[in-house]
N, C-alpha and C positions, 0 to 999 in steps of 0.2 A: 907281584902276586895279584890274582883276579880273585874276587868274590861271587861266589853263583846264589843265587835269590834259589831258594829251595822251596819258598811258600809257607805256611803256616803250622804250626804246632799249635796244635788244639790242649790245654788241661780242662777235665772237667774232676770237679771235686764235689764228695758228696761225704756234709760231716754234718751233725744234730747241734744244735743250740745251746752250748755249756760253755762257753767262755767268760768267762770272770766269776767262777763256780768254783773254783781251787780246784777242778780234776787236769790242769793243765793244759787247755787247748792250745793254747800258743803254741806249746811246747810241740806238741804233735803234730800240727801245722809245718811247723819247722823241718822236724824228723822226716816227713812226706817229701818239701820242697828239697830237701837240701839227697835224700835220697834220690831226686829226678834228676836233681844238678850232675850228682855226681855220675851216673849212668851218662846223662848227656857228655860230658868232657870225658871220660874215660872208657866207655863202650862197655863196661858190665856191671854187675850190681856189686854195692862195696858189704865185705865184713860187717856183723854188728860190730867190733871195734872202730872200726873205719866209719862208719855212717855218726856213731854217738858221739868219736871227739869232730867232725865235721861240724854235726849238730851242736852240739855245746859252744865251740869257737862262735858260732855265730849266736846266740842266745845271748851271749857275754859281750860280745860286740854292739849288740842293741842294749846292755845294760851299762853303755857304758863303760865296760871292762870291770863290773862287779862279778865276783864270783857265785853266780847263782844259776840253779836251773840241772847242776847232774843229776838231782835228786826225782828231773822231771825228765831229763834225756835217756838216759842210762835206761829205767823201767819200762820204756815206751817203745825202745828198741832191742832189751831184749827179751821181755816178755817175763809173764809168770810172775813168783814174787822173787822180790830179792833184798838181803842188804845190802846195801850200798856202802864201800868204806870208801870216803876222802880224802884221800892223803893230801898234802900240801901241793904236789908236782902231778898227782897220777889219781884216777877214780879205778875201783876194781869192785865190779859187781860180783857178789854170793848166793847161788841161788836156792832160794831155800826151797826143794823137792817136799812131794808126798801130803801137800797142807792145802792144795788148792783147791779141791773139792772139800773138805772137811770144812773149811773157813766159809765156801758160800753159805754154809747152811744158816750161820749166825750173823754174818756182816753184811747190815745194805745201806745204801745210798740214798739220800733223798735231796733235791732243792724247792726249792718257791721257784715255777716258771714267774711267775709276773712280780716275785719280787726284787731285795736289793744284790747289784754283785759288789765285787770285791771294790772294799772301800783302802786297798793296804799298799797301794799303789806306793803310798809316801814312809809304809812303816818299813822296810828293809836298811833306809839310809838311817834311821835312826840306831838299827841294829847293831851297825857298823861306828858308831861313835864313841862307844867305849869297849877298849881292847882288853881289856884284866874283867868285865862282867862278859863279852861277847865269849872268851876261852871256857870260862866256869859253866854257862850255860849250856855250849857247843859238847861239852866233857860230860855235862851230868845229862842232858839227851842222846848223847852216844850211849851211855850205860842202858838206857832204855829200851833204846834200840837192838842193843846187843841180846838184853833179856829176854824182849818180845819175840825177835828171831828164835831164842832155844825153847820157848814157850810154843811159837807154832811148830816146831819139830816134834816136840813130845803132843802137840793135840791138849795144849795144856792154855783151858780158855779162860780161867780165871788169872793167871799169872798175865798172859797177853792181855788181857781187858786194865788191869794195874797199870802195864808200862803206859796203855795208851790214854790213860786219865791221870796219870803223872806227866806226862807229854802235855796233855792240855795245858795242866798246870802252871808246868813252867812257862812253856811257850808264852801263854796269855800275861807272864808276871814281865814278860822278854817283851811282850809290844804293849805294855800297860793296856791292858783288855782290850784291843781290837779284835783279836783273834777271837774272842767267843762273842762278838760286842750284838751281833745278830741272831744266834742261836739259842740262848739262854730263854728267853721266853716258850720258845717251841717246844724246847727240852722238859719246862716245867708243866707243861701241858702234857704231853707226853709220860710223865713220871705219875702225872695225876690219872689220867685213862689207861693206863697200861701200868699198873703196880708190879715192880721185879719183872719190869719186860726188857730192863737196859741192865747190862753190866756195864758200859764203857762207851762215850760218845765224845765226837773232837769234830768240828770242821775241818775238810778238806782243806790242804793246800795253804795258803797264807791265809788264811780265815776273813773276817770283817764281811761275809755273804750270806745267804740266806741258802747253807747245804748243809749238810749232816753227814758224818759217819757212824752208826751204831752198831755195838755188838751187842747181842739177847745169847739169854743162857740157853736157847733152844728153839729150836725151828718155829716152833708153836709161837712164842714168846713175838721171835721175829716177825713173823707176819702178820699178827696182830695188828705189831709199831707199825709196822708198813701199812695198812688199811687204815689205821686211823691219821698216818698223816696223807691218804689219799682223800681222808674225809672232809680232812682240811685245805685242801686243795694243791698240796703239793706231788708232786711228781715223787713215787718211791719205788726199788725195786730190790732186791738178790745181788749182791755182786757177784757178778761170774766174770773169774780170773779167765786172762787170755792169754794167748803166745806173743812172741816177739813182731818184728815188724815183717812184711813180705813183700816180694816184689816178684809179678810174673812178666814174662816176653813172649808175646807173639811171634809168628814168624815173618807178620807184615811190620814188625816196629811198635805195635803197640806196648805200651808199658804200662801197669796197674802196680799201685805200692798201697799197702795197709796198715794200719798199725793202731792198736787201741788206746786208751787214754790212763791217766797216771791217777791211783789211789795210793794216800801216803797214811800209813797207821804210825810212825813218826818221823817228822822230818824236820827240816831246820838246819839239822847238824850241817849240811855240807857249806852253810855261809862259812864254815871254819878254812875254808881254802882262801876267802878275800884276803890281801894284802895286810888290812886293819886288823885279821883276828889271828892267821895264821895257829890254828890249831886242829889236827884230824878230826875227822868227826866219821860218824857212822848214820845209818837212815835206816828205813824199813818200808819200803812202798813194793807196790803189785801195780802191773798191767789189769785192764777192765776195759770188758765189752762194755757197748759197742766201740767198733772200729771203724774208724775214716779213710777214707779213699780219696787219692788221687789218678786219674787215668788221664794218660797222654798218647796222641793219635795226631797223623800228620793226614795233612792232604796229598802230598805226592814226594815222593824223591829226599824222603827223610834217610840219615844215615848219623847215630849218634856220635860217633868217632870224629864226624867232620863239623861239632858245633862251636861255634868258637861265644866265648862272652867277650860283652865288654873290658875294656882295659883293664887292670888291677880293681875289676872287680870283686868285695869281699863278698856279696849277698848271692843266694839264689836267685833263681830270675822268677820276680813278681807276676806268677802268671793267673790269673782270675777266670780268663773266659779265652782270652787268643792272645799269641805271641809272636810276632814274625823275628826269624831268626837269620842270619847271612851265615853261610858255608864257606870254607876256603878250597880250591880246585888248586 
């Protein structure tokens, strides 16, 4: 068997400054690389089925084999809101229609650019150390999640603002306060300048950062909050719900994949698939602009079908800036 040098594969990626913010970067990162892998070894673009358990295997893989991250894979690829149920062996997203313009008008986003991110690196493994507290809490943020979901069906914002400040609740009783451990000041500021401008706020994501999710009883309400934490110097905006991931092809071989980032109104439950909790759980997150790119372009004589990787290798291939790859003839 000969090898033909084919020259270089070019990735350029272009993604915004939010990693360790709880909106998932990693995770979307992943969904991107592992979406190029798989076009590259197999010559077309795979299934959202097919791309999310790819993605997930290998999230899990760098966690060590914890079971974490569908709650961040699953939304990122397939867009819009959904619940997420986790069963023990299998993930099966629900997409909950008809809510994704209604919900912008009340729910945005904010972080501190200049200040702390996620301090929660170490809280997961603690999460995982008692199995009879990990199932009760997994069970009683399912219920949450279940509620929230039939609350965004009916456009029903005070029920939805409940689950997601019961969701705090627990969550932060589940990592002994790290979860709000950064927020709670902003909050009270906020509560103080903007009187009945919040129904419902949580940190994104594993919390211990300086980001925000807030729901206001109305548009007006909202962008108040939002101007005053712009006064403050944080970065705020509207969340507008996006679609799943995408992947276009040129006819020269160029490939571009997209896919936006992960907002979660409850989440937590899917640690119930780890080994140590072994109990279903349920989620409630949405896709959110913006959306990250990766675009790949060869210099000459590219042909995806003939890429070969490395030996049993489990990762995509770490490409930054340039990658030279060998073909087989």
């Amino acid at each position: 068997m000969t090898k033909l040098n084919v020259g270089v594969i070019r990735i350029r990626i272009r993604q915004p400054d939010i990693g360790g913010l709880g909106f998932s970067a990693s995770s979307n990162e992943t969904v991107l690389r592992v979406a190029l892998r798989f076009y590259l070894v197999n010559g077309r673009i795979p299934t959202p089925e097919e791309l999310a358990k790819e993605a997930l295997k290998f999230e899990r893989r760098m966690a060590n084999g914890r079971a974490v991250a569908a709650n961040e894979v699953y939304p990122i690829v397939f867009g819009g809101i959904q619940l997420l149920h986790s069963y023990l062996v299998r993930v099966m997203p629900e997409p909950v229609l008809g809510a994704e313009e209604w919900l912008g008008q009340y729910l945005c986003m904010a972080f501190n650019p200049n200040g702390g991110r996620q301090i929660a690196k170490a809280v997961p493994e603690k999460l995982f150390q008692n199995q009879k507290a990990g199932r009760c809490y997994v069970r009683e943020i399912s219920r949450f999640a279940e509620a929230s979901g039939s609350a965004l069906k009916r456009h029903d914002l005070l029920n939805l603002g409940h689950g997601m400040n019961e969701f705090r609740r627990t969550f932060d009783q589940w990592t002994d306060g790290v979860y709000t451990s950064r927020t709670k000041a902003m909050i009270r500021k906020l509560e103080k300048a903007v009187p009945s401008g919040i129904i419902a706020w949580k940190p994104p994501g594993a919390g211990g950062c300086e980001s925000l999710t807030i729901l206001s009883p109305n548009q007006e309400a909202r962008d108040a909050v939002i101007q005053h934490l712009r006064k403050l110097g944080w970065w705020a905006a509207p969340v507008s719900v996006t679609g799943g991931f995408s992947m276009e092809i040129s006819p020269r071989n160029a490939v571009r994949v997209t896919a936006g980032y992960r907002l979660d109104l409850i989440g937590a439950a899917d640690l119930g698939q780890d080994a140590t909790i072994r109990q279903s759980g349920c989620c409630l997150s949405l896709a959110i602009e913006p959306r990250a790119e990766m675009i790949l372009d060869r210099d000459s004589g590219f042909s995806p079908m003939l890429y070969k990787l490395p030996p049993d290798s489990p990762h995509p291939p770490h490409l930054t800036s340039a990658h030279s790859c060998q073909c087989v003839s």
